[in-house]
Every structure is written in C-alpha cells, then in structure tokens.
N, C-alpha and C positions, 0 to 999 in steps of 0.2 A: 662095557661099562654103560649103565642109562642111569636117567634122571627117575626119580621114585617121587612118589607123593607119600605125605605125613609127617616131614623134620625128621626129629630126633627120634622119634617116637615111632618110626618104621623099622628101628632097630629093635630087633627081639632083648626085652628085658628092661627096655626102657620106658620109666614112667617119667610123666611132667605135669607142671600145672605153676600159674603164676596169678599174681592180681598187680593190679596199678590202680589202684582210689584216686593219686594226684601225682605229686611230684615223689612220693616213697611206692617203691614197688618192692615185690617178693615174690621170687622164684626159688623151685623145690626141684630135683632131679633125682631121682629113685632109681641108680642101676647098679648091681654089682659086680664087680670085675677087678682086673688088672689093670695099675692106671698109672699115668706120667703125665708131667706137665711142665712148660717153659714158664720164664716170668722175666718180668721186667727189669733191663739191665739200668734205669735210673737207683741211685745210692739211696735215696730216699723212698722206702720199698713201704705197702701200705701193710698192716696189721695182719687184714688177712691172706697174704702171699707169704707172710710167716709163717704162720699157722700151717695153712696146705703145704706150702712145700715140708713142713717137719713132716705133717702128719703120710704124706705120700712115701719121702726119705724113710720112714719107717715101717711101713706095712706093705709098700707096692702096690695097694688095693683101694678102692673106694667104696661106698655102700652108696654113697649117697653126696648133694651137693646144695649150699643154700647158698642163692644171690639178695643183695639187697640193690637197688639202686637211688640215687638219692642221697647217698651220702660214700665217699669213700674210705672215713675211716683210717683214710690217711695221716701222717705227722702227728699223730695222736698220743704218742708216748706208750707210755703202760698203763694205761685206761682204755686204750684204744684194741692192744693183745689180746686183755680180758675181756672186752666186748666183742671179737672175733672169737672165741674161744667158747665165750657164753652162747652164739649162732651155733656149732658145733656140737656142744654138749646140748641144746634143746632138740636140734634136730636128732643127734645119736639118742637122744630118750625115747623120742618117738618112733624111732624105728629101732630102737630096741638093737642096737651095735656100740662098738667101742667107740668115742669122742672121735679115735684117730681115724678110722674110717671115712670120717665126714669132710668135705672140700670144701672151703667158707672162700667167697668172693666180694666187693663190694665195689662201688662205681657211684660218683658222682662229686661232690664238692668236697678238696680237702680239705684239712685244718680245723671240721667241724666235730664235736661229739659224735657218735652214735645215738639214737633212740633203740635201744637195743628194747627197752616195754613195750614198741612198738611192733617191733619181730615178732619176740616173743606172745603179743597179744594175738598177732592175724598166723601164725603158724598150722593149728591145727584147721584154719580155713584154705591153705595154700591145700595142705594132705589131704584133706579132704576134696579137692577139686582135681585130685593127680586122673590123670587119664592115660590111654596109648595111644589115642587117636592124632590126627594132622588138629585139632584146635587145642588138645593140650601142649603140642610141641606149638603150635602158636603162642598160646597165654604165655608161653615159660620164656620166648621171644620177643615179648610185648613187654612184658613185666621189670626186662633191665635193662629197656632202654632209657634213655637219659637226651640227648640232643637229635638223637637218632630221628629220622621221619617216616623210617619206614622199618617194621622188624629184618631179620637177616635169617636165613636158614636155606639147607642142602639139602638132600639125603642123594645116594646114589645106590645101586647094586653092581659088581666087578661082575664079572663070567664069574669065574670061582665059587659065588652063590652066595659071601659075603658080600652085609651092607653097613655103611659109613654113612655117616649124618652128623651136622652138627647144626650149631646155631652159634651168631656172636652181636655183639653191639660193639660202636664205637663210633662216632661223628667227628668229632675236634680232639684237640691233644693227641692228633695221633703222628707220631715216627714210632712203633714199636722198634725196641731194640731187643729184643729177648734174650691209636694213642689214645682219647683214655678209651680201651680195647679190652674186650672180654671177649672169649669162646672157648664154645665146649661141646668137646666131637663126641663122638658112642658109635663103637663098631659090634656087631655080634661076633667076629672072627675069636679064636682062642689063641691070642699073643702073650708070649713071656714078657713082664714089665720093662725087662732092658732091649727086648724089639720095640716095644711101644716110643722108648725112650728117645730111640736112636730115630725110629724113624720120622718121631713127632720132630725131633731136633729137627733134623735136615727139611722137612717140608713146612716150618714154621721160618728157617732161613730163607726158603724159595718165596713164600708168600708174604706173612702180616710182616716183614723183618724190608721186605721191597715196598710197602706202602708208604706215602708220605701225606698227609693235609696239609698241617700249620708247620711239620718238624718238632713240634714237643714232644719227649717221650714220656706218658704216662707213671705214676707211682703205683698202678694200680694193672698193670697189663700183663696177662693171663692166660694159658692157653693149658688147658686139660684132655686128655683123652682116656674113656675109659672102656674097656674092651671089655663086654659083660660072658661070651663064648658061648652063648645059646646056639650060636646056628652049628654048631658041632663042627665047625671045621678050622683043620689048621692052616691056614693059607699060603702061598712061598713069601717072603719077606718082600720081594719084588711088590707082591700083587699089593701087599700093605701099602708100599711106600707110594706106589703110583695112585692107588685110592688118597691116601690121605693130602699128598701133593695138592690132586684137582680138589677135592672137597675144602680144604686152608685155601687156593689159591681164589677160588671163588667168590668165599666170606670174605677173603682179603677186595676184594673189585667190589662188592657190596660195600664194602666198608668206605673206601676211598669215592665212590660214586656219589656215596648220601656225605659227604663232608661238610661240614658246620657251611651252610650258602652256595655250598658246589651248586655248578650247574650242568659240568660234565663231567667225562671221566676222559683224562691222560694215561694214555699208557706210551713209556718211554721204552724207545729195545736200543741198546748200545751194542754193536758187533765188533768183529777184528781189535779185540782188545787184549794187550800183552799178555794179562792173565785175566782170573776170572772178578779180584778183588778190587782192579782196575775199572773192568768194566761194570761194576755194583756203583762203585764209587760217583762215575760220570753219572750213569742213569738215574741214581739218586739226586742228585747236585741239580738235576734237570727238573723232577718235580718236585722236589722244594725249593726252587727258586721264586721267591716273590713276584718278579718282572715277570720269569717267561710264565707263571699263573697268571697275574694284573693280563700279562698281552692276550692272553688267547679266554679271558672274561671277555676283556672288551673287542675281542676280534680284531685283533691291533698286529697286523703280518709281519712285526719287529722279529726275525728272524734271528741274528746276530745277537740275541739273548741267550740261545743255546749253545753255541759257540763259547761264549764267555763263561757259562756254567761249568761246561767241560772245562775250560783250562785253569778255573778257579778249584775244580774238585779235588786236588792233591793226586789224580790217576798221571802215569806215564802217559803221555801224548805228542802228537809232534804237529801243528797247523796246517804243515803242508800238506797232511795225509788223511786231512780228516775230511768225510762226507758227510751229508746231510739232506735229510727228507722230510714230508712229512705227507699223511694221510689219513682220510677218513675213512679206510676201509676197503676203498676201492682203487680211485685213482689217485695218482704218486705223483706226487710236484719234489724234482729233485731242485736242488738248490745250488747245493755245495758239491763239488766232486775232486777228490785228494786234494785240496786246499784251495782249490779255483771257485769264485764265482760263475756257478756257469748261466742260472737265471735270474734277474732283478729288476726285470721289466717290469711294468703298471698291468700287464696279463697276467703275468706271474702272481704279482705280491695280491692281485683281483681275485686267484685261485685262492691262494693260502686264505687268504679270509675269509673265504666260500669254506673252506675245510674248518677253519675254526668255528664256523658258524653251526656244525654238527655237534650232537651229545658226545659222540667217541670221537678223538684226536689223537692219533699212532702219530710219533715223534721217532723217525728209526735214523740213529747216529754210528758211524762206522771209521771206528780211529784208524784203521787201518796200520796199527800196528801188531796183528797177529793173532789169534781163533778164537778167541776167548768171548763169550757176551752174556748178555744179563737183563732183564725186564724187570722195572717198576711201574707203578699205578699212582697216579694221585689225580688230582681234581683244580681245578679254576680257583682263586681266590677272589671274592667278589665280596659288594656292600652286606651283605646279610653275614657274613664272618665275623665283621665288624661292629655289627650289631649284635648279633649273637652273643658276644664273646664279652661283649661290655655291659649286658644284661643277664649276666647267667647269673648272677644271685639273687636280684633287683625283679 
C-alpha cells in the first residue's frame, strides 16, 4: 500500500470539479460504478440522505454525485425532498442518466430554505470545469467545505494494482454515528454492491463512527463509496476492506485534527477491555469529555479526568485494574498502574504538560479486564469553538 498524488481523481473513471464564490459552494463527481453508502443515525435525517439512500436501495449504482455547501437542507419538510430531488434530476439531465443514478448531498445550516436557482444557475459552470487531475479533486474538496480550514483528501494504491481515494469535510457537529461530515470514497477495483456495502459498513464503524469534536451527531452525515471497475480487477475482499479502513481511518484524523478551534489531535487507544463494545465505550467517553479537552487545551496535567470518563462511560470496569498513560509519540509517562498511583510528583505532572504541550497526545487506557481494545480521535476544546460556534450565522 502507498500514498498517490491526485485525490479522487487518481482513480480511473473519476471526474470532479467544484467552485466556492462565498459561503455557497458546488461540487460535481462524475463516476460510474457500483455504490453503497452509510448515513447518519440522528432521527432527524436531511432531505438529501433520503433521496440518496432510496435512489442507492434501488439501483446499486451511481452515475454521478452533486454537493452543495452552505446550506443543509435539513428539517425542511417537503420543500426541502423536492429541492434535493430537483439537484438530482438537473444533474441526471445533464449527464444524460436516470434521476436515481444521482447521489445529492448538502452541508451547512439547518432549518434554512435551499436556493436551489442558485444550483441550478452555476451547474453547467461546475461540468464545465470537471477535470481528472490532483486540482480538480482539489476544487471538488474546496467546494464543500463549510468550517473546515483546510480541504481533506487520500488516495492510495493496495499491491493488487487497485486504487482507493476519497475526499470528506467536516469541522464541528461532529459524533458521526452512522459531525456535520461528508465523504466520498472511489475505488477502480470491480466490487459487487453488497461487498461494497459490507465493507464500507465495518470501516466507516472503525473510523468516522471513533471520531468525536463537540459529540453532536450531524442530520446530515454521509459516507459513499463508489467503485467505478476501470482497473479491471476483482480484488480479495480482504484487500478491499484493509484499503478502505486506512483511507476512512485517515479522512476520519483530518477531520478530528481541523475541529471547529482544535489545536490538536487526541488519539485515545483503550486496551484489556471485556469486550470490544466496552472498550469503544470508554475511549469515546474519553474524547468527548469537556474537562479532559478544556485540560489538555490549556495544558492543564489534571489526569484524574480520564479516570472519571471511564467510569462514567456505561463500559464494565473495575478501579482497581485500571492503568493509565499518556504520550506524545515517543516517551510514556505511566501514571496509573492496576489502580495504583504509581507517579504524582511535580516531575511527573512537569512531563505530562510537556506532552500536552505537543500537536498529537496518545492517551493509552488499559481496564485490564480482558483482550478487547478500540481507538478514537478527537481534538482540544478551546476559545475559538466558542467563537466559532456562536457566529456561524452572524
């Protein structure tokens, strides 16, 4: 497996192309294939995760994929259906396929109309600018971002000769549960839509499903993959599922790294845990905790915040047995060991602050009650969150 240069668009059969004028963008994805997608397990589900998942549930296939951002489209009623429906059917005109072909996405403030004239106005400027190159799989990763600071995108090549690439956005509102989160992978491999299905499931559980910012979960979080089979080969399902893993597992660290103010990224690993739902449980509980993000913004060695996480998370645990670490990569300042304090001296808690004082902070927890472990991602909670978040309409 290596890293590729060009996004999405290293993938044989894939075109893209986007624009951003201001705060409304528009993104085009031109591939044909077999395709499956996750979505967002909040009840309040946007317009167009309707749409795509019927039109996916019925054909298996994709032609093609329009993002908006800028508006999500969400809580919209039946104004809101036919305005994702209306993005589908303009795009299916213009490439000349059936409505259901078409994957409609959107991102950005619920509760609001669509300008759907506005789509439909800059459409044939998007087609017009589709490219294969690394800066059209840019624009099309430019184009729907929303709080984001920085675009998001992958590509890989497996041995096998298949390549996987995707692209996603997402800053704030993010706990996917399948926050506000879009991606949208493209493989040339030749996979049957219920391999696609299964495997996207289980590596969208491993990845965007472990990330946390704020803990909101999106109405609008989305995850596609569309396998177009140019490179003519059928690949072991193996080889799929370990491609799509790292390339979701990735966008998911992108995503949790640029979080609405972040300043770093948390990655939490929880080990020796009775089962494996146990330990998702803790490690989640761990970065979205308020305190232990506030602590390790302000570089604050309040240790005994992780501790409390865990035994608030609902997982099996027992205090006695539980250790505790933390690292920036290198060197390990144990703390905890089977329920002892073993370090708490002013050297100590001088390291840990040294440690938080890094971009990456490994937080590795071991309940020591049995094989089971599990890693999430998330990021610092800081004044720009706060800011952010109290100015997003304003």
């Amino acid at each position: 497996m290596k890293f590729i240069e060009g996004g999405i668009c290293a993938v044989k059969g894939v075109r893209a192309g986007g624009i951003k004028p201001g705060k409304m963008g528009l993104a085009i994805i031109q591939a044909e294939g077999n395709a499956a997608g996750v979505y967002t397990r909040n009840k309040v589900i946007a317009a167009p995760l309707v749409v795509t998942r019927e039109h996916i549930s019925k054909t298996g296939r994709l032609s093609g994929v329009v993002v908006n951002s800028g508006n999500a489209n969400a809580f919209t009623g039946v104004q809101g259906l036919a305005d994702a429906r209306i993005m589908a059917s303009s795009l299916a005109s213009k490439l000349d396929v059936s409505e259901e072909l078409i994957g409609v996405a959107s991102t950005g403030v619920v509760g609001r109309k669509l300008d759907t004239g506005w789509i439909t106005a800059h459409i044939d400027e998007v087609l017009e600018s589709l490219g294969e190159d690394a800066d059209a799989s840019m624009s099309a990763a430019r184009s729907i971002m929303t709080t984001d600071t920085v675009p998001k995108e992958i590509a890989i090549e497996i041995d096998c000769g298949i390549r996987i690439a995707g692209i996603a956005k997402g800053a704030g509102m993010i706990e996917p549960n399948m926050g506000t989160m879009l991606a949208f992978v493209y493989t040339d491999a030749e996979v049957h839509p219920d391999v696609l299905q299964s495997c996207l499931t289980v590596a969208v559980d491993k990845s965007f499903n472990m990330i946390v910012v704020d803990g909101d979960t999106s109405t609008n979080d989305m995850v596609l993959v569309t396998a177009t089979g140019q490179s003519g080969i059928i690949p072991e399902v193996s080889d799929i599922q370990a491609g799509l893993d790292y390339v979701l597992t990735e966008l998911a660290k992108m995503i949790a790294v640029d979080g609405e103010g972040a300043t770093k990224l948390i990655e939490s690993k929880v080990t020796g845990a009775a089962t494996e739902e146990d330990a998702r449980l803790v490690t989640k509980a761990i970065v979205r905790s308020p305190l232990v993000k506030s602590a390790i913004f302000g570089q604050d060695p309040n240790w005994g915040r992780i501790v409390v996480a865990a035994g608030y998370s609902g997982a099996n645990m027992d205090p006695e047995k539980i250790s505790l670490s933390f690292s920036a990569g290198t060197e390990v300042v144990e703390l905890v060991k089977d329920g002892e304090v073993v370090r708490n001296d002013e050297e100590t808690l001088s390291q840990l602050k040294a440690i938080m004082a890094e971009d990456e902070i490994y937080i590795i927890t071991d309940l020591g009650m049995g094989d089971k472990s599990a890693t999430a991602w998330g990021c610092d909670l800081t004044y720009d969150y706060v800011r952010i978040n109290a100015e997003y309409t304003t």
